[in-house]
C-alpha positions in Angstrom: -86.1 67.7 67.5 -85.0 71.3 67.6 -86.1 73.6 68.8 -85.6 77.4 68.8 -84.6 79.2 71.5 -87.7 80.6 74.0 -90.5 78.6 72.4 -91.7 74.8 73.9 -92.6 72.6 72.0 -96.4 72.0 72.0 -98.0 68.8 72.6 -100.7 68.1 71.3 -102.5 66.4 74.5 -101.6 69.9 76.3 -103.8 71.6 74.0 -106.8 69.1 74.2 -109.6 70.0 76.9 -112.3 68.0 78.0 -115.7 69.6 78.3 -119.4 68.2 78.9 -121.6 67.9 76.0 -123.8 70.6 78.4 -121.0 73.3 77.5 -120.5 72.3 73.8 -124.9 73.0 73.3 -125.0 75.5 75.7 -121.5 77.9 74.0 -123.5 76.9 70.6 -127.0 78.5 72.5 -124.9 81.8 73.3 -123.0 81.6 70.1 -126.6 81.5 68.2 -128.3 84.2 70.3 -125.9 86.4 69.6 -125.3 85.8 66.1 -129.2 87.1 65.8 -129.4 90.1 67.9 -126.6 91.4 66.2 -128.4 90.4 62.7 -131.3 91.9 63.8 -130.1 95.5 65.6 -131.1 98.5 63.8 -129.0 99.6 61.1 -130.1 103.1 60.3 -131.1 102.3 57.1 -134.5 103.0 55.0 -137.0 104.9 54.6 -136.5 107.8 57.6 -140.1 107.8 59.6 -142.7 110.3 59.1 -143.2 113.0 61.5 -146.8 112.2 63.4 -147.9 116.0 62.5 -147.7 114.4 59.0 -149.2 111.4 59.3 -151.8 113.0 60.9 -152.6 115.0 58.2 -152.7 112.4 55.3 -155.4 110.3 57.7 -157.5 113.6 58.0 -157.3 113.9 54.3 -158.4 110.8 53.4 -161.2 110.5 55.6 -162.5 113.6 54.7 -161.9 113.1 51.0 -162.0 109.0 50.8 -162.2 109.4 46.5 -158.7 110.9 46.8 -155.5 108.6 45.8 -152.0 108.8 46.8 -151.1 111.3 43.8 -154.0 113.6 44.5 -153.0 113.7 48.2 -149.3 113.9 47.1 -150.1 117.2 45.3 -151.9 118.8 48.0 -148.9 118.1 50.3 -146.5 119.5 47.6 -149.1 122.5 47.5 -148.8 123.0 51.5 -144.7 122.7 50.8 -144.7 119.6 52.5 -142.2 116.8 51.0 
């Protein structure tokens, strides 16, 4: 067999490891919870929140006028030069 300069051959009984089936479930455990919290961080996408000033303001208007829709209470905002 030849081999090149600097390099050994590898065996492939070298590069076999024993382990406990404890480690194989437990690497998949840690493999899985981190799969999931990196699916699940926050990605900085959607809709941007709505100041509590606001929000505040859309509840007080629809309690006080509870016949008013969305569009009705969208033009007032617009009105107020509120987005």
């Amino acid at each position: 067999m030849h081999v090149p300069i600097g390099h050994e051959p590898v065996l492939l009984v070298d590069a076999l490891v024993v382990v406990k089936p404890e480690m194989v479930i437990a690497w998949h455990r840690r493999g899985f919870r981190a799969y999931w919290t990196w699916k699940s961080r926050k990605k900085g996408v959607g809709r941007p929140e709505i100041d509590t000033e606001l929000r505040d303001l859309v509840r007080q208007m629809c309690e006080s006028n509870p016949l008013c829709g969305a569009s009705k209470i969208h033009g007032e905002l617009l009105k107020l030069g509120r987005p």
